[in-house]
N, CA, C and O atoms as CSV, one atom per row, in Angstrom:
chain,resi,resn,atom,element,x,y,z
A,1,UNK,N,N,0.848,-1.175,0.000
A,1,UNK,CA,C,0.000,0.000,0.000
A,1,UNK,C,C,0.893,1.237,0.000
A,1,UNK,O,O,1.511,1.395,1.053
A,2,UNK,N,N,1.109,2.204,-1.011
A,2,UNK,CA,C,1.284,3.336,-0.784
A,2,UNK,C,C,0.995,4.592,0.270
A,2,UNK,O,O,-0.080,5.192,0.235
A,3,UNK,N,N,1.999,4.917,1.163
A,3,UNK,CA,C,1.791,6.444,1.544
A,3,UNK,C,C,1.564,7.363,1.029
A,3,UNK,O,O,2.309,7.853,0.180
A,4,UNK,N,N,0.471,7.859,1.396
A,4,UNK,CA,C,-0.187,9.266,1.028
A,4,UNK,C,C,0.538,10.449,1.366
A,4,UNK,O,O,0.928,10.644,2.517
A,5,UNK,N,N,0.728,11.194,0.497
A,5,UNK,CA,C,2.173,12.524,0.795
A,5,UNK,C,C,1.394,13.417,1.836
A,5,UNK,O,O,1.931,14.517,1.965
A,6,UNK,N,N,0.379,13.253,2.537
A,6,UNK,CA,C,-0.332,14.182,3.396
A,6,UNK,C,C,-0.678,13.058,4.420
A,6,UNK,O,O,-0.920,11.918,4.023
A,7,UNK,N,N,-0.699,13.392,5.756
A,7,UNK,CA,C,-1.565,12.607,6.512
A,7,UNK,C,C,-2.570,12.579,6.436
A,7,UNK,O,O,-3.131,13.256,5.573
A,8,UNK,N,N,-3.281,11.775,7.311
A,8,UNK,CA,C,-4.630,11.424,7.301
A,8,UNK,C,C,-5.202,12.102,8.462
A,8,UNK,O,O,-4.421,12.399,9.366
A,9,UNK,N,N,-6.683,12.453,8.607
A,9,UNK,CA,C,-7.279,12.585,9.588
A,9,UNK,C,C,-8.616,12.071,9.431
A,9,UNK,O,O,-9.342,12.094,8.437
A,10,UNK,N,N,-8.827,11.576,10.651
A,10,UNK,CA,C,-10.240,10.412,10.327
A,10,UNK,C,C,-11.357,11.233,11.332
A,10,UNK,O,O,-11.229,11.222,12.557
A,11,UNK,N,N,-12.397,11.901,10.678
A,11,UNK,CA,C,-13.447,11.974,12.036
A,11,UNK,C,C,-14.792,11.450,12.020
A,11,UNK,O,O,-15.650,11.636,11.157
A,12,UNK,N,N,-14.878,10.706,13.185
A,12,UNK,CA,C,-16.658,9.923,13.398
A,12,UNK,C,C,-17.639,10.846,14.430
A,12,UNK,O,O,-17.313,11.317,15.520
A,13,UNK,N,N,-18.595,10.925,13.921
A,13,UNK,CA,C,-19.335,11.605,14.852
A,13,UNK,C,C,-20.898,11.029,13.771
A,13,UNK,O,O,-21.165,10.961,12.571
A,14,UNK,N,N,-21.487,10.768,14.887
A,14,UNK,CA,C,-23.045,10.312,14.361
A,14,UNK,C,C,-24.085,11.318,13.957
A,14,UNK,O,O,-25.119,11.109,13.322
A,15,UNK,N,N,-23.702,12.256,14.359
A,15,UNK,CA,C,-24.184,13.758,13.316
A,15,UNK,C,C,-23.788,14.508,12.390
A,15,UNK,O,O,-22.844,15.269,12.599
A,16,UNK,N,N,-24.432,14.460,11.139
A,16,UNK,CA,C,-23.371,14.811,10.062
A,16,UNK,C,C,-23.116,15.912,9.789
A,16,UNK,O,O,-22.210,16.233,9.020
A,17,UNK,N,N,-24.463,17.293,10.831
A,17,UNK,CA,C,-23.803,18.337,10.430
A,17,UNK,C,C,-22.271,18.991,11.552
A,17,UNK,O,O,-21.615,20.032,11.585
A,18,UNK,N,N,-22.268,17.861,12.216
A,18,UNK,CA,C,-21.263,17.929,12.871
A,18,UNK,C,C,-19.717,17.743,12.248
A,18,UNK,O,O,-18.629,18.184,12.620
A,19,UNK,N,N,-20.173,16.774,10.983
A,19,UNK,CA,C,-18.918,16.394,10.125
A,19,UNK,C,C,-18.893,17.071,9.232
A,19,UNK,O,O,-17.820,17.099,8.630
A,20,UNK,N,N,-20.036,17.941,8.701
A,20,UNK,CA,C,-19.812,18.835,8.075
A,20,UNK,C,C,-19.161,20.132,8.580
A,20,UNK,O,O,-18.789,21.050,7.849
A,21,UNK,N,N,-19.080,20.101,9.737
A,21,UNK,CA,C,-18.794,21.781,10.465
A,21,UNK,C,C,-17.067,21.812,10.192
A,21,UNK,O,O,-16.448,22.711,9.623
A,22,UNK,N,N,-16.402,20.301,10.893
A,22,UNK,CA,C,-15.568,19.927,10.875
A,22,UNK,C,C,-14.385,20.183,9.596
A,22,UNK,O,O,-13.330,20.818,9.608
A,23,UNK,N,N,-15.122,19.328,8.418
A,23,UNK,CA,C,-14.512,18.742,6.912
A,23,UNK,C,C,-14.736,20.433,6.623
A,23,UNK,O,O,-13.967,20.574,5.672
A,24,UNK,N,N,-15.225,21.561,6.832
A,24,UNK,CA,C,-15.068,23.187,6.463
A,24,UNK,C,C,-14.584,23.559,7.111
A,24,UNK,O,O,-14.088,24.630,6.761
A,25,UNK,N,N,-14.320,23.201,8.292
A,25,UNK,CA,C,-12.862,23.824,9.250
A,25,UNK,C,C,-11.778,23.577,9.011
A,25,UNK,O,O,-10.799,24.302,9.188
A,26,UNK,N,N,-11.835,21.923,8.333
A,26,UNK,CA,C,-9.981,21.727,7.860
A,26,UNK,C,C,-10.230,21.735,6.285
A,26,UNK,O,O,-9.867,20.721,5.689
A,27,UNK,N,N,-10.824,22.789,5.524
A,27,UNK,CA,C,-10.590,22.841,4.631
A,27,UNK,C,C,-9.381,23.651,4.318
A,27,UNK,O,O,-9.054,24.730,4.812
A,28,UNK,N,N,-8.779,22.945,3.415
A,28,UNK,CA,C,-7.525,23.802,2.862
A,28,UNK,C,C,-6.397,23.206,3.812
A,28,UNK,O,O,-5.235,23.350,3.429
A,29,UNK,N,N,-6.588,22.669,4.796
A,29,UNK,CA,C,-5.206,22.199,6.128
A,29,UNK,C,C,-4.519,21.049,5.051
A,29,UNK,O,O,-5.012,20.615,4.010
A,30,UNK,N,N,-3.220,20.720,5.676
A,30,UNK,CA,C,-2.311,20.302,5.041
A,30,UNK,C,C,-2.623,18.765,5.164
A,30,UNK,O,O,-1.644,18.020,5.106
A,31,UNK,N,N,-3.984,18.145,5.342
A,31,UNK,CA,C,-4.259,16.938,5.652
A,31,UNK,C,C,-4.898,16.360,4.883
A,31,UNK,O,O,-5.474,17.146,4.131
A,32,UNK,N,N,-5.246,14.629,4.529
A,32,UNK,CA,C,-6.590,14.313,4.446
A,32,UNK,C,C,-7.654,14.305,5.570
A,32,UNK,O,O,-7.513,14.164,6.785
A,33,UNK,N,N,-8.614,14.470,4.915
A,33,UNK,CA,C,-10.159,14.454,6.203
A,33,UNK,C,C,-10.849,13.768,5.727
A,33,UNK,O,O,-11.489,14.195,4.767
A,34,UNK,N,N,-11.051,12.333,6.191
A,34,UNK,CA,C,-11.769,11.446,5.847
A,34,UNK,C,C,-13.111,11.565,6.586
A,34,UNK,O,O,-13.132,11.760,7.802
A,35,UNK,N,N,-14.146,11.457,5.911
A,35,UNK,CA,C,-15.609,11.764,7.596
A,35,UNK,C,C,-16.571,10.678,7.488
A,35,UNK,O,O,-16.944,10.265,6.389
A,36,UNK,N,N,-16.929,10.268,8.442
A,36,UNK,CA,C,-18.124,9.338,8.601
A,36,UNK,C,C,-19.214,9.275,9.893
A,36,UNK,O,O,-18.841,9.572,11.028
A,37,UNK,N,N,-20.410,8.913,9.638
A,37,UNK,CA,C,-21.490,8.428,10.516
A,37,UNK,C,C,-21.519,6.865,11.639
A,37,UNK,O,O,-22.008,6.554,12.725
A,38,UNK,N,N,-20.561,6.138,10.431
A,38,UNK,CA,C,-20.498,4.763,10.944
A,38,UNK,C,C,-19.306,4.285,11.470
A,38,UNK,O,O,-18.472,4.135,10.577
A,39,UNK,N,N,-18.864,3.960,12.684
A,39,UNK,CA,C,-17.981,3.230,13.298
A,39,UNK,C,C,-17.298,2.312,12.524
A,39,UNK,O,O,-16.067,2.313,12.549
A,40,UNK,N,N,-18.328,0.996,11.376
A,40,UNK,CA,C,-17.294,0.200,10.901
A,40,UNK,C,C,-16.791,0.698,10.033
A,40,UNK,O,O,-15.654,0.372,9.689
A,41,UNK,N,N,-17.734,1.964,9.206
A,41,UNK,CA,C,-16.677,1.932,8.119
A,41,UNK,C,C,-14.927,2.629,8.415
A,41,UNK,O,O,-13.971,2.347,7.693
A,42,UNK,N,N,-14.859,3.555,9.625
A,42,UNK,CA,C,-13.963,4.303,10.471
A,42,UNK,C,C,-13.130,3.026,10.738
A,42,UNK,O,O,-11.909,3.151,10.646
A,43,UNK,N,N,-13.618,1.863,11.044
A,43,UNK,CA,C,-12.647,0.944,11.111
A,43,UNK,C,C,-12.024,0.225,10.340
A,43,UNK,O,O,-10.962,-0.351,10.574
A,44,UNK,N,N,-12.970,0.206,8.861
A,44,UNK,CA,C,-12.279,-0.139,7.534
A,44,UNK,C,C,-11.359,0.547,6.658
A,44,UNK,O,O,-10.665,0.000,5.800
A,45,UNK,N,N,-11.415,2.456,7.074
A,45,UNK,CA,C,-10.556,3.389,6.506
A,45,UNK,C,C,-9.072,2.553,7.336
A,45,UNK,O,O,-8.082,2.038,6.817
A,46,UNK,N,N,-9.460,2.705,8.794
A,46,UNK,CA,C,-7.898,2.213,9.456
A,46,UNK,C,C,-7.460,1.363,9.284
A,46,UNK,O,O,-6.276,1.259,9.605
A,47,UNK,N,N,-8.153,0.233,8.670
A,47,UNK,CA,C,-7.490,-1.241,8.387
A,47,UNK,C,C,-6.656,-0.784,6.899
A,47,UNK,O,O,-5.499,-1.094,6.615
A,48,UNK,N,N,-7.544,-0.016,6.117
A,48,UNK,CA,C,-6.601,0.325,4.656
A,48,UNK,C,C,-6.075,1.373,4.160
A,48,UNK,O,O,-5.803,1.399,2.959
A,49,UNK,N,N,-5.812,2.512,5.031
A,49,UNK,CA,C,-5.177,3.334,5.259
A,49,UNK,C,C,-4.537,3.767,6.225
A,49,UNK,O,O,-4.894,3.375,7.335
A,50,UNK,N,N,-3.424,4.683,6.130
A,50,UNK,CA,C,-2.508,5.075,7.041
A,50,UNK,C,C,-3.580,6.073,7.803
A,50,UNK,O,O,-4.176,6.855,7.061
A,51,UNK,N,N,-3.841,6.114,9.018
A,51,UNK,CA,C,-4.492,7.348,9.750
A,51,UNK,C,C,-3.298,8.137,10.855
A,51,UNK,O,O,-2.752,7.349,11.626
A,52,UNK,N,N,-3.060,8.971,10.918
A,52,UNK,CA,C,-2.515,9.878,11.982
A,52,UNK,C,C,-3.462,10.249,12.959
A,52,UNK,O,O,-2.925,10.231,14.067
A,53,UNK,N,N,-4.736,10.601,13.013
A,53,UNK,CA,C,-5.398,11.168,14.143
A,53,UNK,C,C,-6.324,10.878,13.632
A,53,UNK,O,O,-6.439,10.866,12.406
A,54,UNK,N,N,-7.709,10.405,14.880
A,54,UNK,CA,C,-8.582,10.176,14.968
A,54,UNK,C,C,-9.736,11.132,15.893
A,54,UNK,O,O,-9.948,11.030,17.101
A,55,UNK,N,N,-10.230,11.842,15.162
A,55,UNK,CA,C,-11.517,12.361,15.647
A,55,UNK,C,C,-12.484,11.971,16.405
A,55,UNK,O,O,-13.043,11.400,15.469
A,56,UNK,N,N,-13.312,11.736,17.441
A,56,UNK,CA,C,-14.390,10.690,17.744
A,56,UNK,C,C,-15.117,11.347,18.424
A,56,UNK,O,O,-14.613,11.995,19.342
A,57,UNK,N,N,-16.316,11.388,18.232
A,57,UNK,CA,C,-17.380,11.672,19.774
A,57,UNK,C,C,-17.400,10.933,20.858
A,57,UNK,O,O,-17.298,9.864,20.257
A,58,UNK,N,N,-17.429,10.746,21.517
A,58,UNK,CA,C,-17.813,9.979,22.727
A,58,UNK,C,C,-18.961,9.243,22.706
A,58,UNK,O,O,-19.018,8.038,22.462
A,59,UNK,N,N,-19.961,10.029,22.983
A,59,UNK,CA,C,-21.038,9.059,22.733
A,59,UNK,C,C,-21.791,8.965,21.405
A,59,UNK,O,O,-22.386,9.867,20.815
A,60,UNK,N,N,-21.616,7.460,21.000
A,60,UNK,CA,C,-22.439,7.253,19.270
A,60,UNK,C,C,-23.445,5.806,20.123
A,60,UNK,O,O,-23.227,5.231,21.189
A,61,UNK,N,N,-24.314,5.655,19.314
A,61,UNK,CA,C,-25.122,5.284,19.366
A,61,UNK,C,C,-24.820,3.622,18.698
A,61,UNK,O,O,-25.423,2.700,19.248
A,62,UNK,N,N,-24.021,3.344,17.691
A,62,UNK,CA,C,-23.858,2.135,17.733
A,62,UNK,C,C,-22.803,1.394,18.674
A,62,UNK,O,O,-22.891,0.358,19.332
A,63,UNK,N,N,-21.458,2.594,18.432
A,63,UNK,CA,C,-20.435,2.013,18.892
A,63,UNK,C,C,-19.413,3.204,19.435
A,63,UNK,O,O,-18.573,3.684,18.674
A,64,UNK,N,N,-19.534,3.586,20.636
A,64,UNK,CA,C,-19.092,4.970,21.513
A,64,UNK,C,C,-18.233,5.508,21.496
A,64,UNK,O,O,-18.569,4.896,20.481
A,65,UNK,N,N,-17.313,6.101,21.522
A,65,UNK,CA,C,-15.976,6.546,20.982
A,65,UNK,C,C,-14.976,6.107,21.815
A,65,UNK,O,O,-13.865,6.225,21.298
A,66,UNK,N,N,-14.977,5.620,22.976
A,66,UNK,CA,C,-14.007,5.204,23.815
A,66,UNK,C,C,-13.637,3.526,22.949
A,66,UNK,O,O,-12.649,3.043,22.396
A,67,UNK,N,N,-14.966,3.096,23.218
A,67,UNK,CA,C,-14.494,1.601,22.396
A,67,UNK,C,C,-13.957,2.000,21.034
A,67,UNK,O,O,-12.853,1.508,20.800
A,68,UNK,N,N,-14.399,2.676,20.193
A,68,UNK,CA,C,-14.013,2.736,18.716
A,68,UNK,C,C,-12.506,2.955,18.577
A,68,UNK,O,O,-11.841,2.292,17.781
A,69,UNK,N,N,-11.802,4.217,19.632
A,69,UNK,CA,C,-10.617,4.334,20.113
A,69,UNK,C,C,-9.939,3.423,20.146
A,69,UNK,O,O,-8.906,3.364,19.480
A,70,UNK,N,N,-10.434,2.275,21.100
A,70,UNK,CA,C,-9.879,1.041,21.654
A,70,UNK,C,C,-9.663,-0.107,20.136
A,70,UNK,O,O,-8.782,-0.912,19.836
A,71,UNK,N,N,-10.696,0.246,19.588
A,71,UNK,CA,C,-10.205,-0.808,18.132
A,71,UNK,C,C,-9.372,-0.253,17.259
A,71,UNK,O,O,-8.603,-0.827,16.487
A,72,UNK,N,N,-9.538,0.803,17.396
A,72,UNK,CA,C,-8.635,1.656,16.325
A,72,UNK,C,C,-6.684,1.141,16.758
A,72,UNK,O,O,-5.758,0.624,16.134
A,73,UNK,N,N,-6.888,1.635,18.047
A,73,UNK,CA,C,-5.516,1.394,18.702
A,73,UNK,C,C,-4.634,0.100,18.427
A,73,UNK,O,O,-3.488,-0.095,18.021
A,74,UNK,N,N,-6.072,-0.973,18.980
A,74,UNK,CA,C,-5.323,-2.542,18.095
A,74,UNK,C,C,-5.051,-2.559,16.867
A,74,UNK,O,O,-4.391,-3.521,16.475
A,75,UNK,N,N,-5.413,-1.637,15.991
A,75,UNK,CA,C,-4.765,-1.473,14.569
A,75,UNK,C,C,-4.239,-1.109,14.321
A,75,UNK,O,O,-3.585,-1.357,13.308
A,76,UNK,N,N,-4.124,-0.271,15.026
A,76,UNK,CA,C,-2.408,0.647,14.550
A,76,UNK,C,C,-2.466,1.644,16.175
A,76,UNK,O,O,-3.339,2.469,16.447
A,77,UNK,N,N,-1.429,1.311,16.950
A,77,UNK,CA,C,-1.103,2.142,17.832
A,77,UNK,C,C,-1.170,3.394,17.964
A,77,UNK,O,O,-1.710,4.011,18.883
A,78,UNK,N,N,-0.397,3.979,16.672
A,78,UNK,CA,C,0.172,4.833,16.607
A,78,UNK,C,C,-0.552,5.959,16.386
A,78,UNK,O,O,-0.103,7.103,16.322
A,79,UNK,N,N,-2.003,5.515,16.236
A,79,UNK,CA,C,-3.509,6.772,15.572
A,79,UNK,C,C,-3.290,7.678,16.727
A,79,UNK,O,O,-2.929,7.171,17.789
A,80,UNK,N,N,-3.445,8.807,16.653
A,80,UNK,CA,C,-3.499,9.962,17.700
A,80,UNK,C,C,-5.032,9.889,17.753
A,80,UNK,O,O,-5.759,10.125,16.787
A,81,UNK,N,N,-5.485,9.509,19.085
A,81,UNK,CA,C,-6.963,10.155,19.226
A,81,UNK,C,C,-7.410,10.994,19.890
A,81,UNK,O,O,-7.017,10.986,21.056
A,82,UNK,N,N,-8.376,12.046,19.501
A,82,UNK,CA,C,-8.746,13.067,20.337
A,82,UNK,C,C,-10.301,12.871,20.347
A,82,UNK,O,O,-10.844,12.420,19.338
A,83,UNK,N,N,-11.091,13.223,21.549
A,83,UNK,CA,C,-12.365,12.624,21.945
A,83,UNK,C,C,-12.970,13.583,22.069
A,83,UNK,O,O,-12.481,14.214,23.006
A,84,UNK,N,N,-14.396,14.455,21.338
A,84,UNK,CA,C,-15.319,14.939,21.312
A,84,UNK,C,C,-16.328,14.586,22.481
A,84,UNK,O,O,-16.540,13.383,22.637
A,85,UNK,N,N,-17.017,15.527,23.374
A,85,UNK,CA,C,-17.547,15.372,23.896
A,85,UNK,C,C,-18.540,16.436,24.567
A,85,UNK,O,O,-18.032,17.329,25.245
A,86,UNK,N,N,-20.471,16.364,24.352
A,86,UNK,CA,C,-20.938,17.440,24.648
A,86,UNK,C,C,-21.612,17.490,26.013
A,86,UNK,O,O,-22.376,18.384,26.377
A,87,UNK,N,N,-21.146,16.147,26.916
A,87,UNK,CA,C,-21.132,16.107,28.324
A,87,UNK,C,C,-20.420,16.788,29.490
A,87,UNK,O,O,-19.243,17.052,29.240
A,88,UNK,N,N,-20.812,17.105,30.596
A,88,UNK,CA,C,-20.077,18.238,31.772
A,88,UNK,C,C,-18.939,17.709,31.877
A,88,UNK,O,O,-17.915,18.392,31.872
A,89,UNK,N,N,-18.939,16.360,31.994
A,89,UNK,CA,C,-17.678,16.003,32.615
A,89,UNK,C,C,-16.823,14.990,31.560
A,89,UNK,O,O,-16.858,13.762,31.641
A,90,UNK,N,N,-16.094,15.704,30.614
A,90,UNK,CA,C,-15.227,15.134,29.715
A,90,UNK,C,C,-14.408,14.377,29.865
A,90,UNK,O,O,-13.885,13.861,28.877
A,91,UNK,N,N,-13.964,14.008,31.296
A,91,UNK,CA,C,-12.950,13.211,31.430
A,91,UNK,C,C,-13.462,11.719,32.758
A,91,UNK,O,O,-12.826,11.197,33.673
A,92,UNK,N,N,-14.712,11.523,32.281
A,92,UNK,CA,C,-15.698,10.494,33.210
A,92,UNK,C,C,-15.255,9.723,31.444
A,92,UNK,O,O,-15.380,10.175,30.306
A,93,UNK,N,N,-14.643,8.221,32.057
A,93,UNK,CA,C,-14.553,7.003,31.542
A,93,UNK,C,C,-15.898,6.469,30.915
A,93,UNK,O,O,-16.951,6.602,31.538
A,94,UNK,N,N,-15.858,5.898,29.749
A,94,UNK,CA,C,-16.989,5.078,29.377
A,94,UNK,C,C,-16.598,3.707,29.924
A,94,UNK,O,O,-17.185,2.961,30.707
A,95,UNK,N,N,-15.358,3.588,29.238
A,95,UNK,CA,C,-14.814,2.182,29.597
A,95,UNK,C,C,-13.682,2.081,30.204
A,95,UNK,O,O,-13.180,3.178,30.448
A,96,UNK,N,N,-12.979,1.022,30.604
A,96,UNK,CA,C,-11.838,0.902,31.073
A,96,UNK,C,C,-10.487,1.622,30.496
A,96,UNK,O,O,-9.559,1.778,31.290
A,97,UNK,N,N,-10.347,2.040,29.230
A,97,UNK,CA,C,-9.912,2.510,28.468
A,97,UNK,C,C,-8.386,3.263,28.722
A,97,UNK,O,O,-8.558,4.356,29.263
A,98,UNK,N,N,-6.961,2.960,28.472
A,98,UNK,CA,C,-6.189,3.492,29.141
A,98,UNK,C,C,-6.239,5.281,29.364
A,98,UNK,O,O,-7.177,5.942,28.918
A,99,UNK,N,N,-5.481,5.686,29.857
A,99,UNK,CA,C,-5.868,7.048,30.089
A,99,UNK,C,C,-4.983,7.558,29.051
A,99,UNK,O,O,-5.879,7.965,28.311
A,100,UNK,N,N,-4.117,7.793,28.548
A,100,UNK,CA,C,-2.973,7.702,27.652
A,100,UNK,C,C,-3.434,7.161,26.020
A,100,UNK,O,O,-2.953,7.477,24.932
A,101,UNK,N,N,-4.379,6.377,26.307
A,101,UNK,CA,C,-5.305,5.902,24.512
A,101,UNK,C,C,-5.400,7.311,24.091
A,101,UNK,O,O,-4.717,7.596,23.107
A,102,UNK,N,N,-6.248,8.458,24.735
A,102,UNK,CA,C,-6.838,9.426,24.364
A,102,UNK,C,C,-5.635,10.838,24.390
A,102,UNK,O,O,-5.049,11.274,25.382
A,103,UNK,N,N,-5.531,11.337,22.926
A,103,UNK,CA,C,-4.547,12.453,23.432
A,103,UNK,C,C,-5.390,13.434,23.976
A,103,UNK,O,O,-4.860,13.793,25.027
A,104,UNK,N,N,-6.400,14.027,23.797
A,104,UNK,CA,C,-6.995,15.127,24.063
A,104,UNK,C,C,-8.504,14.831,24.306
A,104,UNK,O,O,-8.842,14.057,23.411
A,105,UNK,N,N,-9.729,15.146,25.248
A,105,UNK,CA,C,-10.785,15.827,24.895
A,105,UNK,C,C,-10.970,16.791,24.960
A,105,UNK,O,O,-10.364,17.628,25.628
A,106,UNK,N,N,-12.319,16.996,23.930
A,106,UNK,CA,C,-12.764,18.416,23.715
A,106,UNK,C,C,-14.245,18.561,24.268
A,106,UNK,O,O,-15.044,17.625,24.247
A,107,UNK,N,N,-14.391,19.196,24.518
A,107,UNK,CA,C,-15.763,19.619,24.752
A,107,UNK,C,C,-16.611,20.270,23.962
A,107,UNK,O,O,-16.324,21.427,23.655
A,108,UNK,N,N,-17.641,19.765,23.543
A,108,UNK,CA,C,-18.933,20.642,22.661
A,108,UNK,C,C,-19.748,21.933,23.204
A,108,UNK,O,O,-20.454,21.742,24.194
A,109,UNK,N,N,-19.713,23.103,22.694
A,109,UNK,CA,C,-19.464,23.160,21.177
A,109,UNK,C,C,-17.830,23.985,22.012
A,109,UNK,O,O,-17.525,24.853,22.828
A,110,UNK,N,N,-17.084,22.760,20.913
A,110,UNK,CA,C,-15.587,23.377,20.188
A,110,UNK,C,C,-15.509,24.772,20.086
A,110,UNK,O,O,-16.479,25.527,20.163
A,111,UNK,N,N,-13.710,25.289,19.816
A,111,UNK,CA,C,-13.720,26.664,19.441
A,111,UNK,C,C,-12.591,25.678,18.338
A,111,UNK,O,O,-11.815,24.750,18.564
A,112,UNK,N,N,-13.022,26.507,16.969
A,112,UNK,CA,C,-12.758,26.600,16.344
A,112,UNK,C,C,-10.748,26.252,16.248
A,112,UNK,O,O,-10.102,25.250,15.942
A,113,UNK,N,N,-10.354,27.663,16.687
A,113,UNK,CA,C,-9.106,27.374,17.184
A,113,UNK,C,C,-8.553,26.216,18.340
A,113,UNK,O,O,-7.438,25.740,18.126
A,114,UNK,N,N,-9.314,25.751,19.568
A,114,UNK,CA,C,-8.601,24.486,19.975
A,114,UNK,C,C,-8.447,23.455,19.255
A,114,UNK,O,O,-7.448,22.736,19.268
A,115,UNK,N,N,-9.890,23.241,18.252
A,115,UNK,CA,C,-9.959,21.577,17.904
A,115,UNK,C,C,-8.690,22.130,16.540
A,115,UNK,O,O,-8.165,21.117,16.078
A,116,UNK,N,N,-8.195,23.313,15.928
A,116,UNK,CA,C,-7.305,22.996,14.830
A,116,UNK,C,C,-5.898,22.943,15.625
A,116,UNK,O,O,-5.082,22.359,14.913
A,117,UNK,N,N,-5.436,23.275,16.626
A,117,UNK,CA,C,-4.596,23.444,17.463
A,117,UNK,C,C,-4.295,21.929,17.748
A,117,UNK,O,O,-3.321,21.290,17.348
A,118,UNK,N,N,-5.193,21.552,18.416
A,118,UNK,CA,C,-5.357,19.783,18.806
A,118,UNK,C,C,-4.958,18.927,18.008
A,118,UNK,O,O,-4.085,18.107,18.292
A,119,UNK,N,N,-5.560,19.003,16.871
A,119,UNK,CA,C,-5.631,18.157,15.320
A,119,UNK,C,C,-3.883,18.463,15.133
A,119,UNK,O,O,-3.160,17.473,15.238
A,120,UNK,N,N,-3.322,19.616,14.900
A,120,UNK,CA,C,-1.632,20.191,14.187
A,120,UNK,C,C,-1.153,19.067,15.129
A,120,UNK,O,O,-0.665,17.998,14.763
A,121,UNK,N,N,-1.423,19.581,16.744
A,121,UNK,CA,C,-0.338,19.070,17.654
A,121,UNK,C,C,-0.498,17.555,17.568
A,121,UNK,O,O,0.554,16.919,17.638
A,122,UNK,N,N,-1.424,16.993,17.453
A,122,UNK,CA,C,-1.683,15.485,17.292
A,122,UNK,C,C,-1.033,15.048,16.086
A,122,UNK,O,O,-0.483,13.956,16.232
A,123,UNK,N,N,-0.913,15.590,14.858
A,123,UNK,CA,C,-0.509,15.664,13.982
A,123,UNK,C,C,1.270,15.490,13.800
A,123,UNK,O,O,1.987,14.891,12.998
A,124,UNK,N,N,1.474,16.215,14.805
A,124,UNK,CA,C,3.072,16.436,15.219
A,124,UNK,C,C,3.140,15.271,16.222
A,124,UNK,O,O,4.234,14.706,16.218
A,125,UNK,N,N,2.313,14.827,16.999
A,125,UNK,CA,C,3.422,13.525,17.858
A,125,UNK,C,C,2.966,12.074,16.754
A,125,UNK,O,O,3.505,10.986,16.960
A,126,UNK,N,N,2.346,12.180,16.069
A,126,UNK,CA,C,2.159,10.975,14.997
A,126,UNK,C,C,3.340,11.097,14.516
A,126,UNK,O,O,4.115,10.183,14.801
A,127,UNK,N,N,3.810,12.112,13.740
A,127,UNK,CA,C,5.001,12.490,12.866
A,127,UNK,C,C,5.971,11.688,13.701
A,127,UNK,O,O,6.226,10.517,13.418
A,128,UNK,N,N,6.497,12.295,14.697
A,128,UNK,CA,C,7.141,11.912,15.655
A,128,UNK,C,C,7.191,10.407,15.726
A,128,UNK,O,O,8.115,9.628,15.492
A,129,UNK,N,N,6.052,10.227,16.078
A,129,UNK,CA,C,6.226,8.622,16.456
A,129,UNK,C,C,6.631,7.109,15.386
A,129,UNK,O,O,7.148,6.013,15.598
A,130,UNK,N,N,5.934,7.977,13.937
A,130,UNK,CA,C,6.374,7.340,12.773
A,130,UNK,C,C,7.608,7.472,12.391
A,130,UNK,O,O,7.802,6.756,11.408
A,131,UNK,N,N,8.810,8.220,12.796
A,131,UNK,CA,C,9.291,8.807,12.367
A,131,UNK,C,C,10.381,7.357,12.326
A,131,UNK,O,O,9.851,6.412,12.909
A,132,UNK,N,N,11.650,7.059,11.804
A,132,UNK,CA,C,12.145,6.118,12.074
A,132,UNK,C,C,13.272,6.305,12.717
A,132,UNK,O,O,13.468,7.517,12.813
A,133,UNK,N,N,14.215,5.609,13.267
A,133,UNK,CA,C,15.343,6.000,14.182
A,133,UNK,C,C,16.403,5.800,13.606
A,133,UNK,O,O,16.472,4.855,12.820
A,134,UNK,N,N,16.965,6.219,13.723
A,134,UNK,CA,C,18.521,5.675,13.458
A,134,UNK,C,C,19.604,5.359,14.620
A,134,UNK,O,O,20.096,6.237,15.330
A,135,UNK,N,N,19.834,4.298,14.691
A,135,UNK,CA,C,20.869,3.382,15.575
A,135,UNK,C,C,22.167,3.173,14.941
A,135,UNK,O,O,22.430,2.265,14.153
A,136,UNK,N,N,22.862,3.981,15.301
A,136,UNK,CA,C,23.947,3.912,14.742
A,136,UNK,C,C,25.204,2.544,15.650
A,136,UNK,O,O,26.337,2.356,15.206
C-alpha cells in the first residue's frame, strides 16, 4: 500500500452536520479528512489506510468513541486520538480505556481554534512517532 504525501485525519461523529462543520474547518489544512457516521466503516478506513489522528465523539449510538478508540488502537497504535464530547464532565470514563489511549478531549461546542490546534499538535506527535530512528 502506498503512503499518502499528506496525513490522514479520520473523524466519526453520528451527526453529520457535525462532520460537516468539521470537513469546512480543515478545509484547505495540510491533511486528508476522511468523515463518517459509521464506526465500521472508520474501522475499515484504518485497516486500509494510514491514519494519523482520529476524531471521535464519545457518545455514538452504535459504537461509543471510547471503544471505537480502543479498536482503532489494536490497529495501529500509533492513531493519535482526540475525543469529542458534549457532556459536563469530559474526562468520566466510558470504559476501562487506558488514560494515555486518548490524546486530548474536547468539549462541545468546540472553538474553532482548539480543535485545529489539537488536530496540528496530534498531527506532530504521529510524525514523531512514525518517524524512524537511526541506531547507529
Amino acid at each position: 500500500m502506498e503512503q499518502p504525501s499528506k496525513p490522514t485525519v479520520l473523524i466519526v461523529d453520528d451527526e453529520g452536520n457535525i462532520l460537516r462543520s468539521l470537513r469546512r474547518l480543515f478545509r484547505g489544512e495540510p491533511f486528508h479528512v476522511f468523515a463518517t457516521t459509521d464506526p465500521a466503516e472508520a474501522l475499515s478506513i484504518v485497516e486500509n489506510t494510514p491514519v494519523a489522528v482520529l476524531v471521535t465523539d464519545q457518545r455514538m449510538p452504535v459504537l461509543d468513541g471510547d471503544h471505537l478508540v480502543a479498536r482503532v488502537k489494536a490497529l495501529d497504535p500509533r492513531v493519535v486520538c482526540i475525543r469529542l464530547t458534549g457532556y459536563s464532565d469530559p474526562e468520566a470514563p466510558e470504559t476501562e480505556l487506558p488514560r494515555e489511549a486518548v490524546f486530548r478531549t474536547i468539549t462541545k461546542p468546540w472553538s474553532d481554534e482548539e480543535i485545529t490546534e489539537a488536530v496540528h499538535e496530534a498531527l506532530r506527535l504521529y510524525a514523531h512517532a512514525a518517524a524512524p530512528t537511526n541506531l547507529l
